[in-house]
Each structure stands twice: as structure tokens, then as C-alpha cells.
Residue frames as qw, qx, qy, qz and C-alpha x, y, z in Angstrom:
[[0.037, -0.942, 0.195, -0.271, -41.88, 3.66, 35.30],
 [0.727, -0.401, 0.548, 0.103, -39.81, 1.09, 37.89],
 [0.830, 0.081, 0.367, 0.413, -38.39, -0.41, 34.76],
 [0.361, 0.859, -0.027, 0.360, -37.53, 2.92, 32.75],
 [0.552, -0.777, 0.249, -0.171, -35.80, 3.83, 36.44],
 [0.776, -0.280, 0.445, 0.347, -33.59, 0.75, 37.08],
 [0.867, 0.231, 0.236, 0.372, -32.40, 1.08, 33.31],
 [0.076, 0.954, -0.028, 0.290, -31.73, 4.51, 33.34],
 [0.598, -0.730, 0.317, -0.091, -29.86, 3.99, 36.18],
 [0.825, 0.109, 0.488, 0.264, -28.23, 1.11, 34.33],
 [0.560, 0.714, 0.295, 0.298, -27.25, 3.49, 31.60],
 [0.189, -0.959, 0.019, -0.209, -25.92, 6.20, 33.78],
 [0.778, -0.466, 0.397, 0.143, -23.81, 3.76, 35.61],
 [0.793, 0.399, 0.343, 0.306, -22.27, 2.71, 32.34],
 [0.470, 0.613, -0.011, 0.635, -20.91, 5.69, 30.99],
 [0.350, -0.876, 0.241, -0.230, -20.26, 7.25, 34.28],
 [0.661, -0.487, 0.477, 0.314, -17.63, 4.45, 35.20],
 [0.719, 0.407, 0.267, 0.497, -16.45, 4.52, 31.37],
 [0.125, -0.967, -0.033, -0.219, -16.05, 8.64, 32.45],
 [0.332, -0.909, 0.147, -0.206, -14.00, 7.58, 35.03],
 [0.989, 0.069, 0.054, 0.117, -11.98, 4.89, 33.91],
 [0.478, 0.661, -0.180, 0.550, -9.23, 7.26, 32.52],
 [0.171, -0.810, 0.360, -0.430, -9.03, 9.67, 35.38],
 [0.816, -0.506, 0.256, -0.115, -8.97, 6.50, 38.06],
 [0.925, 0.154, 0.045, 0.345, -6.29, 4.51, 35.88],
 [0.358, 0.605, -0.365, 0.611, -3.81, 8.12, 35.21],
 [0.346, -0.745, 0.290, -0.491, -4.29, 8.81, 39.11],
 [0.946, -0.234, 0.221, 0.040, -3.31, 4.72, 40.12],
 [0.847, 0.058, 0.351, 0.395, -0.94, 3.82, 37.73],
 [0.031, -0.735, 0.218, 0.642, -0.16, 7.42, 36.07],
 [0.388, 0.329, 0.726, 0.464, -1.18, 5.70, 32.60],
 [0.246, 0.329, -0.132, -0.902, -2.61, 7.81, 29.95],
 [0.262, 0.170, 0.950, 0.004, -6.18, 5.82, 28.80],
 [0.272, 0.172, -0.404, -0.856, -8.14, 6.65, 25.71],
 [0.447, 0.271, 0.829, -0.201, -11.93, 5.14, 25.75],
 [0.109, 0.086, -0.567, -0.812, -12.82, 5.42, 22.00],
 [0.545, 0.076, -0.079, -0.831, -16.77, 5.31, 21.20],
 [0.578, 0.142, -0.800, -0.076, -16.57, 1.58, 20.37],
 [0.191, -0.029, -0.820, 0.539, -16.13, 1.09, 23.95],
 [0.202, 0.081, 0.326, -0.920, -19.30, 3.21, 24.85],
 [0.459, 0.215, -0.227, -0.832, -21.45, 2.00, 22.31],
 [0.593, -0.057, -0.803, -0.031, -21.30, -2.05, 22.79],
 [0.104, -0.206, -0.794, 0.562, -22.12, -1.58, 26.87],
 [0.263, 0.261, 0.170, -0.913, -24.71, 1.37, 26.00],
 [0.297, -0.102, -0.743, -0.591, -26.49, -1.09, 22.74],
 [0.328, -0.363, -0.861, 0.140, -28.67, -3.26, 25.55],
 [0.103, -0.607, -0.666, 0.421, -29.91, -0.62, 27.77],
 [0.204, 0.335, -0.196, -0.899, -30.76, 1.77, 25.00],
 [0.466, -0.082, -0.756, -0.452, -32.65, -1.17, 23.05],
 [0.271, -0.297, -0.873, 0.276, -34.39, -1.69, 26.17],
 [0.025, 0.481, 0.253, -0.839, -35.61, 1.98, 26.63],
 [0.470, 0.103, -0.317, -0.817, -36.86, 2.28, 23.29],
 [0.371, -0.181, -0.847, -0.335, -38.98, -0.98, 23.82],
 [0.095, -0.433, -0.541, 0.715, -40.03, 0.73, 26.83],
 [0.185, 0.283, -0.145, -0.930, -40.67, 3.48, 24.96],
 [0.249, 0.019, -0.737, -0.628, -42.85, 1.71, 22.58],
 [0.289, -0.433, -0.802, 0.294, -45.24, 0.42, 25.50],
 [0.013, -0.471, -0.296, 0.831, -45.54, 3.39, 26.80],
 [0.148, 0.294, -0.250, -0.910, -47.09, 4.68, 23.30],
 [0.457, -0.123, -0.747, -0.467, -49.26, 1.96, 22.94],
 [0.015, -0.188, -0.661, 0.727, -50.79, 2.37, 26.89],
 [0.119, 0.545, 0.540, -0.631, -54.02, 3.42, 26.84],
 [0.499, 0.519, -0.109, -0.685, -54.59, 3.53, 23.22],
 [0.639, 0.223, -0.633, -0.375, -54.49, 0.41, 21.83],
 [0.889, -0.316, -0.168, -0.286, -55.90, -2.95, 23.30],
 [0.461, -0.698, 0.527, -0.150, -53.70, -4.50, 25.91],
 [0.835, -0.106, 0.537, -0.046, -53.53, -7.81, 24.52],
 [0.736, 0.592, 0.066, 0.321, -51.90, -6.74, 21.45],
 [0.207, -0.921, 0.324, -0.064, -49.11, -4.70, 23.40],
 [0.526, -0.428, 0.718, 0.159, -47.18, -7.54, 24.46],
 [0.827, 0.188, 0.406, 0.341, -47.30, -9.42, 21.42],
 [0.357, 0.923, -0.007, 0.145, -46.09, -6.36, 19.28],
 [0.143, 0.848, -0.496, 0.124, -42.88, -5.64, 21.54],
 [0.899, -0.162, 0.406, -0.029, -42.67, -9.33, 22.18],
 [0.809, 0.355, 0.409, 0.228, -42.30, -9.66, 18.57],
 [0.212, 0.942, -0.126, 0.227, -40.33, -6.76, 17.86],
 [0.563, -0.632, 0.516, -0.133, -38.12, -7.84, 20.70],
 [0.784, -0.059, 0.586, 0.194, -37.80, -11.40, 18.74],
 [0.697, 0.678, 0.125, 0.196, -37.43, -10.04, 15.37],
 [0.093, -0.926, 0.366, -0.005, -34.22, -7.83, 16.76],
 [0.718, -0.406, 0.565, -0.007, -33.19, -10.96, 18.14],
 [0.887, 0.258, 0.333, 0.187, -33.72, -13.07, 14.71],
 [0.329, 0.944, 0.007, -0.012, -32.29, -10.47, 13.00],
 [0.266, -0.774, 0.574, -0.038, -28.99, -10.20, 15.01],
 [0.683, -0.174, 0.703, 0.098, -28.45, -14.22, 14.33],
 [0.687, 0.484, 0.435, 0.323, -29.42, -14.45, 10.31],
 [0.279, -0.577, 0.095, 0.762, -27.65, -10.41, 9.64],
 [0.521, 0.666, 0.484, 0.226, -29.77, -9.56, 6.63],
 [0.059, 0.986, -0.063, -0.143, -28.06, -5.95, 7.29],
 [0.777, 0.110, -0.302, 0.541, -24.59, -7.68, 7.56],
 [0.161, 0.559, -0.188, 0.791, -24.10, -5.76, 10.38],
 [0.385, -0.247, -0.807, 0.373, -24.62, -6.52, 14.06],
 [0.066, -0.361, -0.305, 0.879, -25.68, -3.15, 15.70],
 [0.207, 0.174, -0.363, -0.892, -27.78, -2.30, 13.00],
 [0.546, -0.277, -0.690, -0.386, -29.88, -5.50, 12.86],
 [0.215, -0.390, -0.662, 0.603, -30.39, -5.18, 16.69],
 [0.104, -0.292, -0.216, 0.926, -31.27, -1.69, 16.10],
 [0.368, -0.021, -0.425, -0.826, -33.70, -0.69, 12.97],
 [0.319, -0.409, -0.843, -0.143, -36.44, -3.45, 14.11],
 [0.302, -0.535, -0.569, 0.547, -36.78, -1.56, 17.43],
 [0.093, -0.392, -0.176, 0.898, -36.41, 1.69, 16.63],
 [0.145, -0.135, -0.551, -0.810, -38.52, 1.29, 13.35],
 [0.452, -0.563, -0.686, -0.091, -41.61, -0.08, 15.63],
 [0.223, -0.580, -0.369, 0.692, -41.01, 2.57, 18.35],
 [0.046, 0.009, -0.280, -0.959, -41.48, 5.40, 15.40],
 [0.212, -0.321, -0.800, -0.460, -44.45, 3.33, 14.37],
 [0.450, -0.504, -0.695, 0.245, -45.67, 3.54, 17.86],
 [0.090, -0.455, -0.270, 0.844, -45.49, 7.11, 18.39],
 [0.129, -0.110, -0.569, -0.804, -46.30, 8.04, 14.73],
 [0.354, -0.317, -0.879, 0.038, -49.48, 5.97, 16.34],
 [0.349, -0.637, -0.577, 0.373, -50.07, 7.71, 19.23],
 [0.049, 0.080, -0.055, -0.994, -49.43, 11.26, 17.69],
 [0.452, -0.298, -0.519, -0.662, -52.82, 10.42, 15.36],
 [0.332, -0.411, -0.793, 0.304, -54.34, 8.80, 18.25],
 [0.260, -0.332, -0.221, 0.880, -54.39, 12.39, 19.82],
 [0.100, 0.167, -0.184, -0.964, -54.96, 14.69, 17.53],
 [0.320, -0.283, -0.648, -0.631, -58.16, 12.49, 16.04],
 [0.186, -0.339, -0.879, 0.279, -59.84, 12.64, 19.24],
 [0.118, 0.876, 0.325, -0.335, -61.14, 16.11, 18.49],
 [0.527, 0.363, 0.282, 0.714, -59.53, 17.05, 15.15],
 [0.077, 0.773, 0.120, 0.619, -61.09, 21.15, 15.28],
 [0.650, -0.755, -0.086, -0.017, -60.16, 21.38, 19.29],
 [0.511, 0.560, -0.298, 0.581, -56.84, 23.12, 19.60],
 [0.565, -0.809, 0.058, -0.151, -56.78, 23.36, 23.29],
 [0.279, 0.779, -0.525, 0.199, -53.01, 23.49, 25.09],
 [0.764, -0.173, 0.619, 0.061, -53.20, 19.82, 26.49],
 [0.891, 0.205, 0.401, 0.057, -53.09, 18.75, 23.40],
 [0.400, 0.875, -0.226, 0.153, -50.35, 20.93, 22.44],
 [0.329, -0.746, 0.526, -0.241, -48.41, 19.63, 25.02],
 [0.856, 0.019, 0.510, 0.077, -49.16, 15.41, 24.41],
 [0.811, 0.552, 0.107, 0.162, -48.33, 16.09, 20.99],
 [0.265, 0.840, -0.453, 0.139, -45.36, 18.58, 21.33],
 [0.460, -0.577, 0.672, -0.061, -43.81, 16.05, 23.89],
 [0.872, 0.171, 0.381, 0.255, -44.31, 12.80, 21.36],
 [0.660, 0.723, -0.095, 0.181, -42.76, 15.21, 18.89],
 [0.165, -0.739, 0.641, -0.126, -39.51, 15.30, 21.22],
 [0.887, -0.017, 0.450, -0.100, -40.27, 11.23, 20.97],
 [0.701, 0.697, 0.136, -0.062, -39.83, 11.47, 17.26],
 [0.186, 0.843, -0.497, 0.093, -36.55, 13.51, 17.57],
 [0.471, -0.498, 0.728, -0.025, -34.87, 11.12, 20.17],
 [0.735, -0.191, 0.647, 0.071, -35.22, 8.33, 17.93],
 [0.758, 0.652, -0.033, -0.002, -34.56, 9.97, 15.02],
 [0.089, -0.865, 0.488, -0.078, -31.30, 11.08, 16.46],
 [0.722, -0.232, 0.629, -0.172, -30.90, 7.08, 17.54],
 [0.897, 0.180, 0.395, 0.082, -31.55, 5.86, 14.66],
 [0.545, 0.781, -0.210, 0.219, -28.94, 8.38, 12.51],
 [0.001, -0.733, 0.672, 0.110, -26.57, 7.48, 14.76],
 [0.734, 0.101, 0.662, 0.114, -26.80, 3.19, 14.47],
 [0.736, 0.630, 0.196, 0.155, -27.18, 3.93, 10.42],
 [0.247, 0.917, -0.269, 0.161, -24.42, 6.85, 9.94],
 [0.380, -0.709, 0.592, -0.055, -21.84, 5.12, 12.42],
 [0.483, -0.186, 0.803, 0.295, -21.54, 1.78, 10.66],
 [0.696, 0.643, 0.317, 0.035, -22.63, 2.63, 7.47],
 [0.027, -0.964, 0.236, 0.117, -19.91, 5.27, 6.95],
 [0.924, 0.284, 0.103, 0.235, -17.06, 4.65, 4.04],
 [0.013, -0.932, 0.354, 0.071, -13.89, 6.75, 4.52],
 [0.860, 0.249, 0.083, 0.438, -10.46, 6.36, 2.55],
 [0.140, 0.940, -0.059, -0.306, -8.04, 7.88, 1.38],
 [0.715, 0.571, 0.157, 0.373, -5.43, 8.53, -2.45],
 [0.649, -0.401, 0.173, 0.623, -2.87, 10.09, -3.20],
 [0.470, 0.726, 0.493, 0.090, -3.18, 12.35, -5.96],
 [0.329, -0.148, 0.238, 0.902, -1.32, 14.93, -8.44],
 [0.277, 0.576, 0.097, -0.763, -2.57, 17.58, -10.29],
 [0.603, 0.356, -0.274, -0.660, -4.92, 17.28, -13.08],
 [0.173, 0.047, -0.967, -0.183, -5.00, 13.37, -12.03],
 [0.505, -0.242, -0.259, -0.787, -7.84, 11.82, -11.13],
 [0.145, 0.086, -0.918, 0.358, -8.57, 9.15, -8.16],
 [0.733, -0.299, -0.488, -0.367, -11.25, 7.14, -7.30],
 [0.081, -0.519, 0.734, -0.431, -11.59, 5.87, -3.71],
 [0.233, -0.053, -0.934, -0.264, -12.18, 2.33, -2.21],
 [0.247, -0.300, -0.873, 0.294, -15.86, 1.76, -1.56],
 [0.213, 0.519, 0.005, -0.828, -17.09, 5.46, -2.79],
 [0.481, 0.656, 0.494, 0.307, -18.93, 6.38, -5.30],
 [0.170, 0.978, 0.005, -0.118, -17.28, 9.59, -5.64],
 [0.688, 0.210, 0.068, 0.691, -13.81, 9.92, -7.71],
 [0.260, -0.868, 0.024, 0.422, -11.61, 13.28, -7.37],
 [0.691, 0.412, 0.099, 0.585, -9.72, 15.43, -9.73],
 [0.489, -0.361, 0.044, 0.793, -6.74, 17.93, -8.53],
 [0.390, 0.895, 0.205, 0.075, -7.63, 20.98, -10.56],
 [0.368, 0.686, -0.191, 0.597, -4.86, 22.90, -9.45],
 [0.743, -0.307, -0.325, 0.497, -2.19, 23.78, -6.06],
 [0.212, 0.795, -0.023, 0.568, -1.59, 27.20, -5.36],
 [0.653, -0.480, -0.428, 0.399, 0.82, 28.28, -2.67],
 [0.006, -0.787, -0.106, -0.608, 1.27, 31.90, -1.00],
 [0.413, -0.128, -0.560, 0.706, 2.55, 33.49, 2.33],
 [0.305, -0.612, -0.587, -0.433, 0.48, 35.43, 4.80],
 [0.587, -0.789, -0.153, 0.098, 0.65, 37.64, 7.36],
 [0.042, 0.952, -0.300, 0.047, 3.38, 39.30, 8.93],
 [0.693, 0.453, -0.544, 0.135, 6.92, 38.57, 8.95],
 [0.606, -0.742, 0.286, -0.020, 8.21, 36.52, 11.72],
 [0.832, -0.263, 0.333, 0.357, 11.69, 35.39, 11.91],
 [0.326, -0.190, 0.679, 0.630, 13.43, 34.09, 9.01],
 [0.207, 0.543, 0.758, 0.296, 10.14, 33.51, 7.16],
 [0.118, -0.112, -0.144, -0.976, 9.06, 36.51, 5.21],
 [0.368, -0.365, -0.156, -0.841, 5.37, 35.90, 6.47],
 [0.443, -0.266, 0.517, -0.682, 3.61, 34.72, 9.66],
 [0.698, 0.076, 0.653, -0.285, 1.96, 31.40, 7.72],
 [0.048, 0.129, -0.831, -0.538, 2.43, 29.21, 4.16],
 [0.658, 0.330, 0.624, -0.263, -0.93, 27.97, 2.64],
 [0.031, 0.155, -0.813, -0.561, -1.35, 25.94, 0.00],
 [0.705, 0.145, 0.305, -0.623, -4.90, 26.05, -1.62],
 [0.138, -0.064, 0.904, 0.399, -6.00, 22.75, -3.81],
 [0.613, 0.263, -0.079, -0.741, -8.90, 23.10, -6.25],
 [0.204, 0.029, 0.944, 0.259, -10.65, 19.97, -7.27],
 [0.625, -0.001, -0.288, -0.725, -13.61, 18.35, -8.86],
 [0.514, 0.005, 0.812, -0.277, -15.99, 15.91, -7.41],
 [0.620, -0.075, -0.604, -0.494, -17.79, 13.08, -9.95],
 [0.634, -0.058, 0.565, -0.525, -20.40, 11.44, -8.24],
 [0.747, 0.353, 0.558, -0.080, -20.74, 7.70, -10.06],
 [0.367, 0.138, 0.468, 0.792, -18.44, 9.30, -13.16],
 [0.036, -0.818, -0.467, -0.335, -20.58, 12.33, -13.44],
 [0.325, 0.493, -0.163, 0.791, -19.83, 15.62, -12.75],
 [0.359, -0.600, -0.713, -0.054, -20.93, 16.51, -9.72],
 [0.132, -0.952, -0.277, 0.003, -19.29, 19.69, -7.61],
 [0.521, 0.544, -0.276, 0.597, -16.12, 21.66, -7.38],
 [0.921, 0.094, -0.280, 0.253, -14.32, 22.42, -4.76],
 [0.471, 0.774, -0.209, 0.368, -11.76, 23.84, -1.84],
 [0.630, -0.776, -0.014, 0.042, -9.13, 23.04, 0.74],
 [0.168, 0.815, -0.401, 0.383, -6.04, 24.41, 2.46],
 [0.878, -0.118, -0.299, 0.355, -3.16, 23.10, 3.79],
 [0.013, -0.844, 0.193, -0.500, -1.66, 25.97, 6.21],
 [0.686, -0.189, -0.328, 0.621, 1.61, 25.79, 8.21],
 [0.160, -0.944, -0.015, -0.289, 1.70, 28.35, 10.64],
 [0.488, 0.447, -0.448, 0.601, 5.36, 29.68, 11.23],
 [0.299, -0.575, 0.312, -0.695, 4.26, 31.81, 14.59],
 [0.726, -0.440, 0.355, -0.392, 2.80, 28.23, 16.57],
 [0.079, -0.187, 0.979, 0.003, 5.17, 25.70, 14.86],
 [0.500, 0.072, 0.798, -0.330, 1.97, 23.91, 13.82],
 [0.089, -0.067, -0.781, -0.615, 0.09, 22.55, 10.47],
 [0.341, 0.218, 0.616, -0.676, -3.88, 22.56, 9.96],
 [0.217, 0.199, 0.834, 0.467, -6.20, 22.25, 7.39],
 [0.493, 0.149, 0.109, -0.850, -9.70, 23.47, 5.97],
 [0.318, 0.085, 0.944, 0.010, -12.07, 21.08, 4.93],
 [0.501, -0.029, -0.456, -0.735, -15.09, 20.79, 2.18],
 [0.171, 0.277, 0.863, -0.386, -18.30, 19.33, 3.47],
 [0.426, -0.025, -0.593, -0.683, -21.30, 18.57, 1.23],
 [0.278, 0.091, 0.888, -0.356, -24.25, 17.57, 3.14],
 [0.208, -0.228, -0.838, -0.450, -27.39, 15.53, 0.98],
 [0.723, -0.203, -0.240, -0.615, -30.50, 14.41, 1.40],
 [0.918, 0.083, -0.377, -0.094, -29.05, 11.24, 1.89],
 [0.798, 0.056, -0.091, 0.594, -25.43, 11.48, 2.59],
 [0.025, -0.978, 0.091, 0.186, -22.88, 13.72, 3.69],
 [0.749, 0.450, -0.141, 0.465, -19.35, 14.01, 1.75],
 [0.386, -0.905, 0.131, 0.118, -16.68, 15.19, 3.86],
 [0.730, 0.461, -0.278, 0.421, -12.60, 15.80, 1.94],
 [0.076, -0.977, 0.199, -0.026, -9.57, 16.96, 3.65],
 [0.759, 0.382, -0.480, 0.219, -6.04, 16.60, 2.98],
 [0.830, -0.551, 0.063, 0.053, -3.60, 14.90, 5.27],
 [0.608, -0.438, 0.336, 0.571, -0.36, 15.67, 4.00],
 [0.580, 0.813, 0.048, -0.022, 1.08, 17.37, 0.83],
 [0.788, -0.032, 0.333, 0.517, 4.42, 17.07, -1.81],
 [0.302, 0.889, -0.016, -0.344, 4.47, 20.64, -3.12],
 [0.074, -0.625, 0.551, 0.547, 7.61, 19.97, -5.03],
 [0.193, 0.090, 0.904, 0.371, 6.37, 16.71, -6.62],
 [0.197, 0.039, -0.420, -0.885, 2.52, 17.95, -6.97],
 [0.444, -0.345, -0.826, 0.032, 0.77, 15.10, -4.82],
 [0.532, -0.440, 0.266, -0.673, -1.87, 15.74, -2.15],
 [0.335, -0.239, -0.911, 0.012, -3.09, 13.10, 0.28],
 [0.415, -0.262, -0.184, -0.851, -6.74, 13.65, 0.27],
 [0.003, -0.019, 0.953, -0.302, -8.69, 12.19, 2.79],
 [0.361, -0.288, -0.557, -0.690, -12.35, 11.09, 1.89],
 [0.101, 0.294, 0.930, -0.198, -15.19, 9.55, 3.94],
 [0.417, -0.340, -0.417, -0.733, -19.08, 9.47, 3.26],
 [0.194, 0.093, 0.809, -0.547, -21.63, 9.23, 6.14],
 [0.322, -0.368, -0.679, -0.548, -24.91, 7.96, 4.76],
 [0.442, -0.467, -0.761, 0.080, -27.75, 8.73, 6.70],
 [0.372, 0.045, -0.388, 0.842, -26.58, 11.57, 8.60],
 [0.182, -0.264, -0.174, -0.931, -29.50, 13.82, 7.86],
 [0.635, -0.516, -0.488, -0.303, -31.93, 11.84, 10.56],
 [0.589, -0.257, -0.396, 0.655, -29.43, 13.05, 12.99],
 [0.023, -0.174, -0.102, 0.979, -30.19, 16.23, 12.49],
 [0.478, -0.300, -0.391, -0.727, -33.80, 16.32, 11.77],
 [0.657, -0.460, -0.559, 0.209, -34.02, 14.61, 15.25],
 [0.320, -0.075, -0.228, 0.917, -31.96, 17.22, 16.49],
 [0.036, -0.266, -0.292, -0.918, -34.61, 19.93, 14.71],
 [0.592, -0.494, -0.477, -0.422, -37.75, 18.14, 15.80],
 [0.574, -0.489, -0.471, 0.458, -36.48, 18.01, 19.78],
 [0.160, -0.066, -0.160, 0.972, -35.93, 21.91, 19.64],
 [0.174, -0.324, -0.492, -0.789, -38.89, 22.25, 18.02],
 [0.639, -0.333, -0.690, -0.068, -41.02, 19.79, 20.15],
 [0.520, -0.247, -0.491, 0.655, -39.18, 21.95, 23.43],
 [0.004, 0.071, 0.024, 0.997, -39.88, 24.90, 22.24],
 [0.498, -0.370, -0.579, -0.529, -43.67, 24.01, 21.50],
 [0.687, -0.213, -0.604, 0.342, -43.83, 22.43, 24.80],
 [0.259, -0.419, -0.388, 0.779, -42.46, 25.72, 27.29],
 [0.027, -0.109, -0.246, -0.963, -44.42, 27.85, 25.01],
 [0.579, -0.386, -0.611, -0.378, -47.73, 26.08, 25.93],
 [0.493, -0.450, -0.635, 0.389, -46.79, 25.57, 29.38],
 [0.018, -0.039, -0.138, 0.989, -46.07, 29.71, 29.85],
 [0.385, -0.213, -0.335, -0.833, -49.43, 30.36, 28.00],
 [0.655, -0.444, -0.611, -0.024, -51.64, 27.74, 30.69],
 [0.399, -0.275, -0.488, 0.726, -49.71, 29.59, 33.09],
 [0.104, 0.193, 0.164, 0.962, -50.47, 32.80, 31.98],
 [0.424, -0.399, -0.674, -0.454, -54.19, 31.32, 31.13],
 [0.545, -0.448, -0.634, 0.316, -54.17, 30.00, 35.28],
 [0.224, -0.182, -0.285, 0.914, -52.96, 33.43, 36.67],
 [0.343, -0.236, -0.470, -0.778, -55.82, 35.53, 34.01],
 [0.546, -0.417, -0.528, -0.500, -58.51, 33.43, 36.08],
 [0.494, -0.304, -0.585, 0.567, -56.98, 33.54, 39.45],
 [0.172, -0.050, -0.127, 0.976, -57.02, 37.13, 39.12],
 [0.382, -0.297, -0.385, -0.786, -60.90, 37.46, 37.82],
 [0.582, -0.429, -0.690, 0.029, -61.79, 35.52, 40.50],
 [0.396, -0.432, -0.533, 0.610, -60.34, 37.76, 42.85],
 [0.164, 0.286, 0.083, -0.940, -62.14, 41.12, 41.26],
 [0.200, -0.354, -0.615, -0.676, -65.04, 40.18, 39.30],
 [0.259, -0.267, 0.095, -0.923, -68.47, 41.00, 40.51],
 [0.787, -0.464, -0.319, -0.253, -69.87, 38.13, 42.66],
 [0.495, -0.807, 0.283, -0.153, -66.96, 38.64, 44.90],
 [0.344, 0.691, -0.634, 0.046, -64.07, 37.55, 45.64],
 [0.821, -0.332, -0.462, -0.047, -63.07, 34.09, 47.26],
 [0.346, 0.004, -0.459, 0.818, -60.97, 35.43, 49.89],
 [0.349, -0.313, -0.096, -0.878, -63.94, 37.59, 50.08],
 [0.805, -0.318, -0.230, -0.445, -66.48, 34.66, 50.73],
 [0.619, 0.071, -0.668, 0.407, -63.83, 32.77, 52.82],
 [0.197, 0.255, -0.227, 0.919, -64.28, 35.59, 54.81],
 [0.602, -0.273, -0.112, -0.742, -67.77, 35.94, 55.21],
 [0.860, -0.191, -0.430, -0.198, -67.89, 32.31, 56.07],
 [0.473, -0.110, -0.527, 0.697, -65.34, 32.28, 59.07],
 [0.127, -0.265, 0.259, -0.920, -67.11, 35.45, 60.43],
 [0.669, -0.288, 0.042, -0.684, -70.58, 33.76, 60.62],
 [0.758, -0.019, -0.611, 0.226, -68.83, 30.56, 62.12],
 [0.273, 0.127, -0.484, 0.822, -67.52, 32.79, 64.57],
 [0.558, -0.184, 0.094, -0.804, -71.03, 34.86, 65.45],
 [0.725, -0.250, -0.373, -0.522, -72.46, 31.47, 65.80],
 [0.629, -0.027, -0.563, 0.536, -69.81, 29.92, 68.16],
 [0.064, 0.195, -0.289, 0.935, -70.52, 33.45, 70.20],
 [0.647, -0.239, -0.107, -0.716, -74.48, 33.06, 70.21],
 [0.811, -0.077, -0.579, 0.042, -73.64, 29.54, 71.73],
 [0.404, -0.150, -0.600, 0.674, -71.87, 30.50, 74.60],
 [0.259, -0.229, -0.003, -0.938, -74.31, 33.01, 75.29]]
């Protein structure tokens, strides 16, 4: 617990002076200072890989022999390490990361069964509670480990493209074809401009690996009324992968979009971490209400059922404490 503590603390500290880095630098020097994720995520790698090897102790406590604890996140602890120096991922953050976080899964996965087989037909609301709280275990490091995979796995370009051409981007497996550009006005008139906003939709087709794969739609919309430009976007989320298009500029007279691409592999253990920590919460204050409920239910029978009440017998017993303290001084 003393070492979860200090690193926490150690974590907190971190992104609390990365918080305040901006405000302290515009309010000294009246700079404007952008701390992009990068920054957050190289100070935040060490004492997050240090919590989940925490974490992983902690799930191997009191259910597996003691003398196989430390070697496990010893060796987990060196395999990050070897990892990070040979880069079988080619990828720094990533080979630090999967060793740990795949052996912390292991280790709860572990200690869920642990649980539940200790009285498989006994549904009782402790053990709704050990288990609903490893399933919040489950989430946090799925969530951990979709971001390390989805943040440097993640391939985004972007083409240039005319109607009815086709374009391939680098480092995708998905290619694009322009179907077609339609522009139109909208809204009322303001001004000069006979309506309130210009959009231009652009139909395409995705091929996934040459292969058809889905069709397609986004808008490019200049609004006259705030002087400003926006977009819509298409978003395909997998099993695997999510696909995310949108354009970044358009040539209506010549017929060209620029289409911006990117894939995030992985993405979907970010959310299913997400799911399983609502779940796991929900499970979790639902159990605690019902124990409450359970506690109140037997507070109350105690205080009407029919061998009396304990305030009753409290009662009885201070009175004949008293009568005997009276027959004494007598």
C-alpha cells in the first residue's frame, strides 16, 4: 500500500505540474505553451508501469505461493526491460508496455477464478463485490493497454483526389474512390449570399486490400453567418480497427478533395475497458446498497422480533446493575 501511495503521488505530481506549466509560463513571461500528449506520456510511462506491477502483486497476494510472486514480476519486470533493448515490437512504449500489462491481465484473469472456485454454487454479495472490483481491474488495463497499442500503432495520411479517381494511401490498407461532389446553399439569406451556409457533400467508396468494402459520406460546409469552415466526418469502427476520413480542404472548380485518412488499430480494448469499468461499478454499488439494505432488514428484526429487543435487554441489564449497587449500600 506505502508503495502504491508514494507512486500515486508520483503520478499526480507529474501531470499536475505538466497542468500547470502553461498557466505559470503565460502568467511569467505572457507566452502561449501547448503540452501535446507526447509530453505526458514519456514522464507518465514509469510510474504507470510501476502500478500495474503493483497491481499484479497485489493479485497474486494470498492466492498463490509467495515464493513464486517475486520471481513472476521480477521476471516480467526483466522481460519489459529485455524487450525495450532488443524491440521485437519496433517500438519503444509498446515493448515496455504489453509484457506488463499482458501478465497483470494474467494475474487478475487468475485471481477472478481463484474466487469464484472457492465455492462455485455460493452466490453470496462478498463475492460479488471481489469479483465486480477485479472486473474494474480488467477494464483499467484494458483501457491501458488500448491506449499503448492504438497510440503508436495508428497510420494516418492523407491524397488528394478527383472525382471518379481513385487513391490509395501510404501505409493503409484501404484505397478511396470520389464517387461524386455535390454542392448546394442552405439556410437563410444573409448578406450578399443568397443562403446562410455552402456545403459541399462528397460520396466515396472504401476498398479494403482492393476489395470492396463500404461507401460513404462527408461535408465540407462554409458557414457565411460565422465566417468559418467545418467538416463532417465518416467513422467505421471494427473488431479490430477503427477507420476514420475527413476532408481538409476542397477545389470545387477543378474537382479535387483533400481527404484525410488515419486507421487506429486496436481501439476496441479501449472501449471494452471503458464497458467493463461501468459495468464492474455498477455491479459493485449495486451489491453494496443490497448488504446495506440486507444490514438495516436485520438491525430492524432485532429490534422487534420476539425474544426482545437489544435495547430491550441493554435495559434490563443496567436496571439490575443498578438494584444491586442499591442492595449494597443498604
Amino acid at each position: 500500500m506505502l508503495a502504491t501511495v508514494v507512486t500515486f503521488l508520483m503520478l499526480a505530481t507529474i501531470i499536475t505540474m505538466g497542468m500547470l506549466t502553461p498557466l505559470i509560463a503565460k502568467l511569467t513571461t505572457g507566452a502561449e505553451l501547448s503540452l501535446e500528449s507526447s509530453y505526458f506520456n514519456n514522464r507518465a510511462a514509469i510510474p504507470v508501469t510501476i502500478l500495474v506491477l503493483l497491481l499484479s502483486t497485489c493479485m497474486l497476494v494470498g492466492y498463490a505461493n509467495r515464493k513464486h510472486i517475486v520471481p513472476i514480476v521480477g521476471g516480467t519486470a526483466a522481460l519489459s526491460i529485455l524487450f525495450a533493448v532488443i524491440s521485437p515490437l519496433e517500438n519503444t512504449p509498446m515493448d515496455i508496455s504489453v509484457p506488463v500489462l499482458i501478465v497483470a491481465l494474467l494475474a487478475t484473469f487468475y485471481r477472478i477464478i481463484k474466487i469464484y472456485s472457492i465455492s462455485k454454487n455460493d452466490i453470496t454479495l462478498v463475492k460479488i463485490k471481489k469479483l465486480s472490483a477485479h472486473v474494474i481491474h480488467v477494464g483499467i488495463l484494458l483501457i491501458l493497454l488500448g491506449i499503448v497499442l492504438s497510440s503508436n500503432m495508428k497510420v494516418e495520411n492523407s491524397a488528394v483526389l478527383g472525382t471518379t479517381e481513385t487513391g490509395s494511401f501510404d501505409g493503409q490498407h484501404y484505397q478511396l474512390k470520389i464517387n461524386s461532389m455535390n454542392s448546394y446553399y442552405s439556410g437563410e439569406a444573409f448578406r450578399s449570399y443568397p443562403a446562410s451556409s455552402y456545403t459541399t457533400e462528397i460520396d466515396f467508396d472504401i476498398y479494403k486490400n482492393g476489395n470492396y468494402f463500404k461507401t460513404g459520406q462527408i461535408n465540407y460546409i462554409t458557414d457565411f453567418k460565422w465566417g468559418q469552415t467545418y467538416t463532417t466526418t465518416y467513422i467505421n469502427r471494427g473488431l479490430t480497427e477503427e477507420l476514420f476520413i475527413a476532408p481538409r480542404a476542397i477545389d470545387e472548380s477543378g474537382g479535387k478533395v483533400d481527404i484525410y485518412m488515419r486507421t487506429v488499430p486496436f481501439i476496441n480494448c479501449l472501449w471494452g475497458g471503458i464497458y467493463l469499468m461501468v459495468i464492474g461499478i455498477t455491479a459493485l454499488l449495486l451489491a453494496d446498497r443490497t448488504n446495506d439494505g440486507k444490514a438495516t432488514s436485520s438491525s430492524v428484526s432485532r429490534k422487534t422480533g420476539p425474544e426482545g429487543t437489544y435495547d430491550r435487554l441493554l435495559e434490563q441489564e443496567i436496571e439490575k446493575r443498578r438494584l444491586k449497587r442499591a442492595e449494597g449500600k443498604r
